[in-house]
VEXMIZA-304583 format. One record per atom (N, C-alpha, C): residue in one letter; x, y, z negated. Coordinates in steps of 0.001 Angstrom, whole numbers, plus 524288, in hexadecimal, padded with zeros to 5 digits. Layout:
BEGIN
AXYZ/...
This chain:
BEGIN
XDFACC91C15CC21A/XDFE9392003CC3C5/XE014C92256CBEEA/XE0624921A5CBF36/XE08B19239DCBAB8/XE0B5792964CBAA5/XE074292CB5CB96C/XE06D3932CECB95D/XE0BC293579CB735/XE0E3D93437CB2E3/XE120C9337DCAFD8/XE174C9330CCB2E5/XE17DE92FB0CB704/XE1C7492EC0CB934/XE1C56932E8CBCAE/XE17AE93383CC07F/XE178893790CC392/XE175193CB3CC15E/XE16D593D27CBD3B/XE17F8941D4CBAB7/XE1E1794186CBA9D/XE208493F5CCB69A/XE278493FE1CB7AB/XE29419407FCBD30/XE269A93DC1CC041/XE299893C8ACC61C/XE27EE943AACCA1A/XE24A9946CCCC7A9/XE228494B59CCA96/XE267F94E28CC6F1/XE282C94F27CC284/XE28EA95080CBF65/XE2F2A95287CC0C4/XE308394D68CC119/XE36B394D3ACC301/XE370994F74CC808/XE331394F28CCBF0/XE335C9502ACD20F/XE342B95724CD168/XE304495879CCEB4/XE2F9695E40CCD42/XE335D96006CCB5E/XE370995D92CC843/XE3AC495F5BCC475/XE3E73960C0CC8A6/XE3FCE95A26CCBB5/XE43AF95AE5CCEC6/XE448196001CD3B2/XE3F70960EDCD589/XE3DBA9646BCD992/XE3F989695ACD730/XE3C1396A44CD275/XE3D8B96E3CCCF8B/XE44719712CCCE89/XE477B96E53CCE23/XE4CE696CCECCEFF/XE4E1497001CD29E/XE4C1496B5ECD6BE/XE501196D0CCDD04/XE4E0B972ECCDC24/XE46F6975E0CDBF6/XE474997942CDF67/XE4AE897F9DCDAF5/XE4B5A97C6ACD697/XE4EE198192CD3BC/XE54D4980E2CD5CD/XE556C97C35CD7C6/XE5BFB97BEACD801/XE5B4597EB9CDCF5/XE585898002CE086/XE56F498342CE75E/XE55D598752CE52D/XE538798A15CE142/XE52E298F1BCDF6E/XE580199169CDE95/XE5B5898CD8CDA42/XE605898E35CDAA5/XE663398EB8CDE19/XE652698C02CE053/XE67F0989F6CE769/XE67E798F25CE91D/XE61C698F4FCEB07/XE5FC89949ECEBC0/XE639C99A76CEA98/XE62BD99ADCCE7D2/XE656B9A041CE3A1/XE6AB59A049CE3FD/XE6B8E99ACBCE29F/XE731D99B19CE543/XE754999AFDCE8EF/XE735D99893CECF5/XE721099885CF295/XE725899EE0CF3C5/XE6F569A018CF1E8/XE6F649A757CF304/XE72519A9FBCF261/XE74399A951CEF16/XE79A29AC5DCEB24/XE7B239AAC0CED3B/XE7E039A62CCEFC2/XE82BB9A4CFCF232/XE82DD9A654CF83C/XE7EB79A70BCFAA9/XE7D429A982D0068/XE7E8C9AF6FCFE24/XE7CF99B11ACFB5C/XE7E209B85ECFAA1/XE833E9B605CF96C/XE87899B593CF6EE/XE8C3B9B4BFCF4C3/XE8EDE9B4F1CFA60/XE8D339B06DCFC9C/XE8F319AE80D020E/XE90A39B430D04E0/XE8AC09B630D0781/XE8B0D9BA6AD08B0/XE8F449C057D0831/XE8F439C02DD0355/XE90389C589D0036/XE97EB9C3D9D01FD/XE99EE9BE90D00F2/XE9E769BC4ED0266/XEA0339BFBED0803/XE9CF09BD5FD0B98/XE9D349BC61D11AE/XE9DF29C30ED1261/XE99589C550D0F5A/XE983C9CAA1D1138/XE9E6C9CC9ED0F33/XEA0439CC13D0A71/XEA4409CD7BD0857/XEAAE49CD6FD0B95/XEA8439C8DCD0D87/XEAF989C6C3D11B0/XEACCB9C82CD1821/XEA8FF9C93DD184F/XEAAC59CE8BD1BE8/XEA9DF9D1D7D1D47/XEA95F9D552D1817/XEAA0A9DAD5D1736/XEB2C89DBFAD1659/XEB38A9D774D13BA/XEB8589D69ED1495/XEBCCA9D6EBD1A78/XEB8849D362D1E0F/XEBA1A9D478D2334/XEB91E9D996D2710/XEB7489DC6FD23CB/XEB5509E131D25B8/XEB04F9DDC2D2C60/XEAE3E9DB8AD29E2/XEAA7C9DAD6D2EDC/XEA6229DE65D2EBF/XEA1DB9DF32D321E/XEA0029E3B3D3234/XE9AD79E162D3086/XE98C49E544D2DEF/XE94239E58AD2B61/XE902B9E1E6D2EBB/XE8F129E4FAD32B5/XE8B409E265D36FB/XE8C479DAA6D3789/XE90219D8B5D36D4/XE907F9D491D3852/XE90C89D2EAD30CD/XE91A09D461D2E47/XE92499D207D2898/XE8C069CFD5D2768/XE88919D3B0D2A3A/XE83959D36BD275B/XE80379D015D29F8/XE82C79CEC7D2EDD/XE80549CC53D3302/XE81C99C4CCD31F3/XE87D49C591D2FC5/XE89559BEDBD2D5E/XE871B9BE6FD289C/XE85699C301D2671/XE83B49C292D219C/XE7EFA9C048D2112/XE7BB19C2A3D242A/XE75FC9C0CDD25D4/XE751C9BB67D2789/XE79349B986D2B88/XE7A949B50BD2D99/XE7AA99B062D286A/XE81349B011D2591/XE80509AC86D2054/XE7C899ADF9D1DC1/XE7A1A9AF7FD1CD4/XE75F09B0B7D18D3/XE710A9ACEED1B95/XE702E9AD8CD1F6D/XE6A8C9AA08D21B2/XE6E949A3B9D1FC9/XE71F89A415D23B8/XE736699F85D2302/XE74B599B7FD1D48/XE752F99E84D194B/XE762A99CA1D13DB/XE71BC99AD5D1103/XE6CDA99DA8D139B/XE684E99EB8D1235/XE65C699946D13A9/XE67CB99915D1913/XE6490993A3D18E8/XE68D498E73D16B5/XE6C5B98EF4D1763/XE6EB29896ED133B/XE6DA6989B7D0E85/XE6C6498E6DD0E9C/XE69A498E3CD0668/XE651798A73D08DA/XE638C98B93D0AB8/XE5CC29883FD09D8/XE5D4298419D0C11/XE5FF898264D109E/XE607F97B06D11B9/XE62DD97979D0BD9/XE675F97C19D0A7D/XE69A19780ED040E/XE64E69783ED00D1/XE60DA97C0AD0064/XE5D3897B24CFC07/XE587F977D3CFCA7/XE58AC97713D0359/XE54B29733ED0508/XE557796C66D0448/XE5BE396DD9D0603/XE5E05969CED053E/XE5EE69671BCFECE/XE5E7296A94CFBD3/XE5DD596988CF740/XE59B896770CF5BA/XE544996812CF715/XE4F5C96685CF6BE/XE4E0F9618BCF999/XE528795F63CFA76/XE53B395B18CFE56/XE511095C63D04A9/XE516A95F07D0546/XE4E4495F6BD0B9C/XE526995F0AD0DE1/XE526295B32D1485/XE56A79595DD1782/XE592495F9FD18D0/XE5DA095F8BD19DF/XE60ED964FCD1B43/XE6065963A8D20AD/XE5FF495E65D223B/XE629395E63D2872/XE5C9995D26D2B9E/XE584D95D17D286D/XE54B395E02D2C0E/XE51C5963C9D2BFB/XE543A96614D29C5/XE516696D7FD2769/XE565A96DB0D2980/XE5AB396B72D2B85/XE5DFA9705ED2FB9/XE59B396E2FD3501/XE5A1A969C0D361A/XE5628968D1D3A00/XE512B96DF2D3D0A/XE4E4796DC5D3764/XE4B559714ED36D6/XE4AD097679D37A2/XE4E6097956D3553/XE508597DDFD3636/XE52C397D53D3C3D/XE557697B1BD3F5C/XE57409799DD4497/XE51D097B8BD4808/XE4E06977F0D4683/XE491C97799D47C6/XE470697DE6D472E/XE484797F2DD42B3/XE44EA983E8D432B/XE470A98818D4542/XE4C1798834D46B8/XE4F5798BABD48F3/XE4E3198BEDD4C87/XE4AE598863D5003/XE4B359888AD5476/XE454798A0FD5510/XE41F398A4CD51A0/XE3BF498CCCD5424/XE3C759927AD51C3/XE401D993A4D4D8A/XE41EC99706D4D07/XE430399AF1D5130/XE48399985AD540C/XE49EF99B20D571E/XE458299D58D5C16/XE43339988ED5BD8/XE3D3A99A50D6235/XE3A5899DEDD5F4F/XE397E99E1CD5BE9/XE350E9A19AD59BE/XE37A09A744D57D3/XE3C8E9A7EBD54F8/XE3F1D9AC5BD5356/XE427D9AD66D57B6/XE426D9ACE5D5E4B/XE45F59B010D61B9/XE47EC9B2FBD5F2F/XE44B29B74FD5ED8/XE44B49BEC9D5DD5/XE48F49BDA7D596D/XE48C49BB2CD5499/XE4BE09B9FDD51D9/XE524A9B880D52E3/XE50329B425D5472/XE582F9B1D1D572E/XE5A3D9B799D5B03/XE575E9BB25D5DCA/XE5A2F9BD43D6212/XE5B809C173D5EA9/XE57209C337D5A02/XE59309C760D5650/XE60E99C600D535F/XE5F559C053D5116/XE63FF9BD84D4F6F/XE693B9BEB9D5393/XE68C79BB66D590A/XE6B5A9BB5BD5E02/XE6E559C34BD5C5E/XE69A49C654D5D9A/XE6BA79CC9FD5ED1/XE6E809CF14D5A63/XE6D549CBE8D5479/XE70A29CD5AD50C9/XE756C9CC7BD501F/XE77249C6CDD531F/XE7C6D9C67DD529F/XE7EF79C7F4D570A/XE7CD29CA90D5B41/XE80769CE5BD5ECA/XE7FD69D2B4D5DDD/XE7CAF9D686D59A8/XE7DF69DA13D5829/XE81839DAC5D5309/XE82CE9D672D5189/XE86CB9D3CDD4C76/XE8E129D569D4F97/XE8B259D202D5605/XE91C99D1E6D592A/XE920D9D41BD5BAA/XE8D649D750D5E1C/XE90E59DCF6D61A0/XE90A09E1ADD5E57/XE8E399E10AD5C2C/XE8DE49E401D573D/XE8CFB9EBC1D5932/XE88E19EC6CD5CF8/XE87499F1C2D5DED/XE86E99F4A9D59A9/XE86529F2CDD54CE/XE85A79F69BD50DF/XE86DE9F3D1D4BD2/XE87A09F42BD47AC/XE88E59F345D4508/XE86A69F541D4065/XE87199F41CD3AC3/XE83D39F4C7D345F/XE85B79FAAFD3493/XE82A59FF27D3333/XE8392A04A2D338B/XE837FA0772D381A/XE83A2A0416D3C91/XE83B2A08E2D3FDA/XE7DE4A08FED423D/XE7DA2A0F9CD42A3/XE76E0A1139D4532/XE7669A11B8D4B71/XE726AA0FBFD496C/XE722FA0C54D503A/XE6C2EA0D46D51CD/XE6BE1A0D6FD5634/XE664EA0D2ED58A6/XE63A0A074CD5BEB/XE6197A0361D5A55/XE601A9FE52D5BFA/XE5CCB9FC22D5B6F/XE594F9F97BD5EB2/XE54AA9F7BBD5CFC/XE515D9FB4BD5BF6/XE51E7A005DD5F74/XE4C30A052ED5D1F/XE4BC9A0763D58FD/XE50CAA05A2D5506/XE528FA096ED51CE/XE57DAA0BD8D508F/XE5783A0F8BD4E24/XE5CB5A1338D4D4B/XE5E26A1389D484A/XE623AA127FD46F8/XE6512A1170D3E2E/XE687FA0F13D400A/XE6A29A0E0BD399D/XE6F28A0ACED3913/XE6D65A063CD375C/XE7253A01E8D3894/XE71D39FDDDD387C/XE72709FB36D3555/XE71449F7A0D3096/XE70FB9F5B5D2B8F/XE73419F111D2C35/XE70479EC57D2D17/XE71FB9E861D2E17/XE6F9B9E67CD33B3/XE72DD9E1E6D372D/XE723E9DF33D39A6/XE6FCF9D937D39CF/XE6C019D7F4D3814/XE6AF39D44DD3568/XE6AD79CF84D391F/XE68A39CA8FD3828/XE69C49C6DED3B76/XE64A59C603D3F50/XE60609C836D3EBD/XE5B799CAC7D42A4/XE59E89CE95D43D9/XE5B8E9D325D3FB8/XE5A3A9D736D4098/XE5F009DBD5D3DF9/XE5E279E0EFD40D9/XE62139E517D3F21/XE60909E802D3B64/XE62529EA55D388A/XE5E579EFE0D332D/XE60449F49BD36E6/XE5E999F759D35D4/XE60159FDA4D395A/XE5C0FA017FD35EA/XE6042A0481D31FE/XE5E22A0705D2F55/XE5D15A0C65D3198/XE57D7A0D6CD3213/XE55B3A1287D35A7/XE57E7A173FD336C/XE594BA1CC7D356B/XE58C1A239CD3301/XE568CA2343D2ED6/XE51DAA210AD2ED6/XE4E3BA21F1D29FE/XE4D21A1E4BD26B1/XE5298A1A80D26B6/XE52AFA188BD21BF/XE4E25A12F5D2159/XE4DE7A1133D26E8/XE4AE0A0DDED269C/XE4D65A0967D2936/XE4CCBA0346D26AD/XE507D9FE5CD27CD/XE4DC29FD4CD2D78/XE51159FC5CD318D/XE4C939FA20D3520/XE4ED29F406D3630/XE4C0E9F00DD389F/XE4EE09E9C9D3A68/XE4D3A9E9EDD3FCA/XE4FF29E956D42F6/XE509E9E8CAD4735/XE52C49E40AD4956/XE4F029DF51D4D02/XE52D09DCE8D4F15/XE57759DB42D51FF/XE5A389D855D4FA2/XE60409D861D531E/XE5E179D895D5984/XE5BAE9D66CD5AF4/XE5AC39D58DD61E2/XE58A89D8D3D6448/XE54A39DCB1D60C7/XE52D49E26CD6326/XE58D89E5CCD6366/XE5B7B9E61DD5EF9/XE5EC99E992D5D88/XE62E79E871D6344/XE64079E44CD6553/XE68389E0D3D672B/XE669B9E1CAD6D31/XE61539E16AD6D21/XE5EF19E203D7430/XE5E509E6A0D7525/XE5E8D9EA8AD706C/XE5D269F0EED732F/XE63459F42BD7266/XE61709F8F7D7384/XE65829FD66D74AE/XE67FD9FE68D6DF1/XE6CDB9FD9CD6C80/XE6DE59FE68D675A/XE7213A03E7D69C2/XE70DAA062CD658D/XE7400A0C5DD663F/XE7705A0D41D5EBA/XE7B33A0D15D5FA6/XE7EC6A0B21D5AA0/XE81D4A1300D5B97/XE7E81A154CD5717/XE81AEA1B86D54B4/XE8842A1C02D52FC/XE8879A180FD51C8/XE8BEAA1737D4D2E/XE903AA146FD4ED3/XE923BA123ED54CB/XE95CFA10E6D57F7/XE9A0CA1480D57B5/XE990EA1B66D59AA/XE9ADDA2010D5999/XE9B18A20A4D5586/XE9FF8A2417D5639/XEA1FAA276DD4ED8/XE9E54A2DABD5081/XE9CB4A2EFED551B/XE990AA3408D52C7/XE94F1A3323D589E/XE9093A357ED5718/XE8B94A35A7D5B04/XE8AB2A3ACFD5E9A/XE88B8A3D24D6350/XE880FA4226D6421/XE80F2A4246D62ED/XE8086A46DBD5F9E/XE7B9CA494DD5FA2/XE7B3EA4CC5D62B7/XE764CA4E00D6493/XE7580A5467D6854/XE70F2A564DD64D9/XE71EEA5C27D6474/XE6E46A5EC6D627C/XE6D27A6390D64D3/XE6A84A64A9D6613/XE683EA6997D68C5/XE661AA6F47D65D5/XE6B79A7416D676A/XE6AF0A7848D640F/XE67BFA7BD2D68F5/XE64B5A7E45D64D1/XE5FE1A8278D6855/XE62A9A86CFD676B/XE6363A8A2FD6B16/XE6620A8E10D6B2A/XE6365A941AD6CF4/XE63E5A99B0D6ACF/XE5EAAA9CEBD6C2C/XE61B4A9DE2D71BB/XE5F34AA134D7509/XE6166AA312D7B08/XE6412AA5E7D7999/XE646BAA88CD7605/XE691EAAD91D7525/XE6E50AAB79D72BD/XE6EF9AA8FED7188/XE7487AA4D0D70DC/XE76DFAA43ED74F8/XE7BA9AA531D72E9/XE80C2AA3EAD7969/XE819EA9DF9D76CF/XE7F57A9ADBD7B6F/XE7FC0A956ED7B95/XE8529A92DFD7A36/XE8ADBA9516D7C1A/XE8F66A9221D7AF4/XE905DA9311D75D4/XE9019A98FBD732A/XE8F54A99F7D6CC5/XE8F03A97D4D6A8E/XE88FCA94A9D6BEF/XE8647A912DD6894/XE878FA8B37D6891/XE8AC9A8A2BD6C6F/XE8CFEA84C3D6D66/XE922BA83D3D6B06/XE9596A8A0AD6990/XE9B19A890AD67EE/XE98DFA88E9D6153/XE94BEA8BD5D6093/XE9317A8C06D59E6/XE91B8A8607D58F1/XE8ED5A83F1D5C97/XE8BEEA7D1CD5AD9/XE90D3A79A8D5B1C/XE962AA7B11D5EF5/XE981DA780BD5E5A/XE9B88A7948D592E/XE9D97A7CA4D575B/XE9ED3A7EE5D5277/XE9DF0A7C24D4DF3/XE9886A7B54D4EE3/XE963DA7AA0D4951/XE93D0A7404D48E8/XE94D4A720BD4D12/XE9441A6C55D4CF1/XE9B35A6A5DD4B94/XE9E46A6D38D4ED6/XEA2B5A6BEBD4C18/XEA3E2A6A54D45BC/XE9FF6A6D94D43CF/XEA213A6EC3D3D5F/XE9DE3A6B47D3A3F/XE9A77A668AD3B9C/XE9887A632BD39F0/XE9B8BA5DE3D3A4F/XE9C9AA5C08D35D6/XE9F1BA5780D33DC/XE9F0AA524AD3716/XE9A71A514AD37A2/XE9865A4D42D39EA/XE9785A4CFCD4050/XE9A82A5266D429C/XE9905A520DD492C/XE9E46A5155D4A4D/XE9FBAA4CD6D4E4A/XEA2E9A4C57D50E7/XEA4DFA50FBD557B/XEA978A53BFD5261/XEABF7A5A19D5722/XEAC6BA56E8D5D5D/XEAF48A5290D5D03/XEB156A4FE2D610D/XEB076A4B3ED6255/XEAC89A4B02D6892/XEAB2EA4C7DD6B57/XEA682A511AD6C53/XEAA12A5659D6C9F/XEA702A5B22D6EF1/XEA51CA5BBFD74F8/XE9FFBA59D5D76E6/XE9F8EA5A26D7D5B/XE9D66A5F03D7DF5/XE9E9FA61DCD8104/XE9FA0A675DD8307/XE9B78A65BDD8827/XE969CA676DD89CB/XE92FFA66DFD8F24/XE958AA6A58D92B3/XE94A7A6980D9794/XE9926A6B35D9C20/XE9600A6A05DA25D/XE9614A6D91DA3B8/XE94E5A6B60DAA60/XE993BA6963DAC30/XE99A9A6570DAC93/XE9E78A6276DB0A2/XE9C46A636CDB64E/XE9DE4A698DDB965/XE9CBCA6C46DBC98/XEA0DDA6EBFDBED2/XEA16CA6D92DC4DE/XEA6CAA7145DC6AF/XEA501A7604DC6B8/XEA7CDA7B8FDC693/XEA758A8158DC87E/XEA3FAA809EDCB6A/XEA53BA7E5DDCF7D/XEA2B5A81C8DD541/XE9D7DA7DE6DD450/XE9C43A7A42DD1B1/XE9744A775CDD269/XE93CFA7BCDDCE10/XE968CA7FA1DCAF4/XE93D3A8173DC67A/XE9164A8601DC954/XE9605A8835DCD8B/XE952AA8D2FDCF72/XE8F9AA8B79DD32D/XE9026A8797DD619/XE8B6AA8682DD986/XE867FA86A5DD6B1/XE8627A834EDD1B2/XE8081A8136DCEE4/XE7E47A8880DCCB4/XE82FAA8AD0DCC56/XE8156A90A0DC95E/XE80FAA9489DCFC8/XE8293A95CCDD197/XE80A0A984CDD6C1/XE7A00A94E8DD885/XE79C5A90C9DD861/XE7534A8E6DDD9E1/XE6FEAA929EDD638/XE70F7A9161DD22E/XE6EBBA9110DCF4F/XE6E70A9A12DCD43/XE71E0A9BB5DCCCE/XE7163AA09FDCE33/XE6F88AA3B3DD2C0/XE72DBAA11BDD610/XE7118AA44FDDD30/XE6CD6AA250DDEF0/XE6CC0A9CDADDEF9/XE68F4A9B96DE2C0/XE6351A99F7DE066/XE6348A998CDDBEC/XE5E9CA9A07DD98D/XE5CBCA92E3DD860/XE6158A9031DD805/XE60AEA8BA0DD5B9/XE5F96A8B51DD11A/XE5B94A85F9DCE6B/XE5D45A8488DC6FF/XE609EA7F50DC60A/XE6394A7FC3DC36C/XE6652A7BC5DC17D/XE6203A780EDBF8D/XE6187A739FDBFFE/XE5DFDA7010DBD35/XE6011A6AD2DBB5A/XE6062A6911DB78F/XE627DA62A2DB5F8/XE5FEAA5E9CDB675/XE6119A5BE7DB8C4/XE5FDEA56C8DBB13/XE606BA5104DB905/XE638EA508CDB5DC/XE629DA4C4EDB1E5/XE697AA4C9FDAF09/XE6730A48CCDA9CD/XE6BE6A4C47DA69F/XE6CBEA45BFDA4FC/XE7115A42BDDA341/XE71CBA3E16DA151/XE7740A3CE4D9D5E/XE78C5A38A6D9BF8/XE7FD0A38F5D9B44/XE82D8A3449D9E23/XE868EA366ADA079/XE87C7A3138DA24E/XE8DC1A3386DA155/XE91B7A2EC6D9F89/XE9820A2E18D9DFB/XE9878A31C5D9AAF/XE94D0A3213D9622/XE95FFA3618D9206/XE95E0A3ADBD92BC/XE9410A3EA7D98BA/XE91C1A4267D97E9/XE8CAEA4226D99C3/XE8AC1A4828D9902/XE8514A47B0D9BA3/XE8586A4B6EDA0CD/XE82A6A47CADA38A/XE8092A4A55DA7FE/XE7E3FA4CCDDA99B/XE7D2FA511FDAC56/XE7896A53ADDADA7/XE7747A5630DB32C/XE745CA529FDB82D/XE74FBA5516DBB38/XE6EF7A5A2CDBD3D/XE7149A5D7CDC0E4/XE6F8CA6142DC085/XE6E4DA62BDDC5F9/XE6BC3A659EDC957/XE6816A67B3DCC79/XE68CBA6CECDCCF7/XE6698A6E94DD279/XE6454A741EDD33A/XE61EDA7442DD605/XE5BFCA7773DD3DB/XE5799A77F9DD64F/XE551AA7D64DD818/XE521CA7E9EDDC31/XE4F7AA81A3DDC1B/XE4D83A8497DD9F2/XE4EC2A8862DD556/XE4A8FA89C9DD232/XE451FA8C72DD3C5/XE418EA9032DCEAC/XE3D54A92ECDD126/XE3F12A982BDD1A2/XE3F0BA9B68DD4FF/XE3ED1A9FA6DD4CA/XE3D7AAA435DD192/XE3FBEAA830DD0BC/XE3F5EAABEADCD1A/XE3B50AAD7BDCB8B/XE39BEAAF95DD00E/XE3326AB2ACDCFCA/XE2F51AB141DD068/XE2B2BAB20FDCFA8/XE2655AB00BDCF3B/XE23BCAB04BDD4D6/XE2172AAE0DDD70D/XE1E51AACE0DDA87/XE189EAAECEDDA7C/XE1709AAEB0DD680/XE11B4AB418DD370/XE1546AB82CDD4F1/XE1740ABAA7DD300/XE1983ABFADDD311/XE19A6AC161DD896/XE1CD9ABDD5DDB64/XE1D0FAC220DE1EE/XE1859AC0E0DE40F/XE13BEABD09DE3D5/XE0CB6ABE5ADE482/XE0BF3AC300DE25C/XE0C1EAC498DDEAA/XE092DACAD4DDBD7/XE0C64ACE84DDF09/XE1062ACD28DE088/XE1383AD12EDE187/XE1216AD221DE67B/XE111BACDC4DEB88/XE0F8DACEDFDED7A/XE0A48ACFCADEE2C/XE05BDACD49DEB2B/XE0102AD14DDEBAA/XE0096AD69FDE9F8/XE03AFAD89CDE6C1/XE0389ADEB1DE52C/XE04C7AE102DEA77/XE0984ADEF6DEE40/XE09BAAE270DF1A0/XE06B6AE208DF48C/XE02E5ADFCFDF4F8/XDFF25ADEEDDF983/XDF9DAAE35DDF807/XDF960AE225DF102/XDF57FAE706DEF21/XDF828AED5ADF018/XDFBCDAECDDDEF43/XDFDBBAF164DEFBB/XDFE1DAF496DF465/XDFF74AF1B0DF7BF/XDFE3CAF1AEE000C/XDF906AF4C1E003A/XDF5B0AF206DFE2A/XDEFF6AF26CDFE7E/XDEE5DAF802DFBE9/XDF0F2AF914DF951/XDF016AFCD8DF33C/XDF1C5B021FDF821/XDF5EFB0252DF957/XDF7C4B05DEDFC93/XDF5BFB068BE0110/XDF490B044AE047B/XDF1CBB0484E09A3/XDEAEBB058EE0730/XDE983B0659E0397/XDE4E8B0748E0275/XDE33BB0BE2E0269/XDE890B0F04DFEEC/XDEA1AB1518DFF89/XDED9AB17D3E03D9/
């Protein structure tokens, strides 16, 4: 056995190997640079088109997988491995892929109809998927939704997509309600022309739309519910309150109330007179 030859002949094999896998280290690296280059291009012409954030980051995400893997068939293919039986392959695996990662493809599937109907969009705060923030990116499985407190959350596209999404940031202003405690000795309208006064003169509150609460009540239905309720010894009572066509509803009742006086009271009252009967006919 001539040790010697098989030495040159391992020698060269190694060398050559050695070769390919720096020229794939290097492939590699440029390959990369030229996928970020690519990118940074694409991202560039259309920011040009004024396209919207939400969909830039979403094609962005898109070429990027996709570049990712022709980097690696050319470097496989470089190592001489068949290209057209590793697309085979990959075919192949796409498809136990797909049986085994459902949850995956339907996440994929819900990302690109929240890409095209687009309920919300990069910045706006939104409530989805069981949480409430703003929205970072849309990614190609999952959403970021940065919480109040400053915390990243990922959420999948198909939770986000199958539940109730509530988007803040549709409207140019929101209504808050806040509830002022007021002492009993305050004249109630006083105190409603001062709150409205002084909400006026904050920067950030929308003056207009001012809703003014109102019985939508004729006279004579007002005069009836108040005679009821004075003369005859009715209580007003509310009965369920809701909103429907942008106002709220509230319907309302009259009941029986309890009576003034005590029911103890005219017992004593009448046993005193009965002691007292007694008290007198004694003397």
């Amino acid at each position: 056995m001539d040790w010697q030859h098989m030495g040159e002949v391992a020698g060269a094999t190694m060398t050559a190997f050695g070769l390919k896998v720096l020229g794939a280290i290097v492939a590699w690296i440029v390959g990369r640079y030229l996928i970020h280059l690519a990118l940074r291009l694409i991202g560039a012409g259309l920011t040009r088109q004024e396209v919207d954030a939400t969909l830039q980051r979403y094609i962005g995400n898109i070429v990027n997988v996709a570049l990712n893997i022709v980097l690696v068939v050319a470097i496989l293919g470089y190592f001489g491995v068949e290209t057209t039986s590793f697309a085979a392959l990959i075919a192949g695996m796409g498809v136990a892929i797909g049986a085994a990662w459902a949850g995956l493809l339907a996440n994929f599937a819900a990302g690109a109809f929240l890409v095209v109907l687009r309920p919300f969009k990069v910045g706006d705060y939104v409530k989805a998927g069981g949480l409430e923030g703003t929205v970072k990116e849309i990614g190609l499985f999952a959403t970021t939704i940065l919480t109040p407190d400053n915390v990243s959350s990922f959420v999948g596209n198909n939770k986000i997509f199958s539940d109730t999404i509530q988007n803040f940031s549709v409207s140019p202003y929101r209504r808050v309600e806040r509830t002022a405690q007021l002492a009993h000795t305050v004249d109630v309208h006083d105190a409603i022309q001062r709150l409205k006064e002084a909400l006026a003169k904050i920067p950030n509150v929308q003056a207009d739309p001012r809703r003014t609460r109102r019985l939508l009540l004729h006279r004579s239905e007002l005069d009836s519910l108040i005679g009821s309720v004075e003369r005859r010894g009715y209580t007003l009572v509310p009965l369920a309150m809701y909103w429907s066509k942008g106002r709220a509803k509230l319907e309302i009742g009259l009941a029986r109330g309890k009576k003034l006086h005590d029911k103890r009271a005219a017992e004593k009252d009448r046993d005193w007179e009965r002691q007292r009967s007694r008290l007198l006919r004694g003397h």
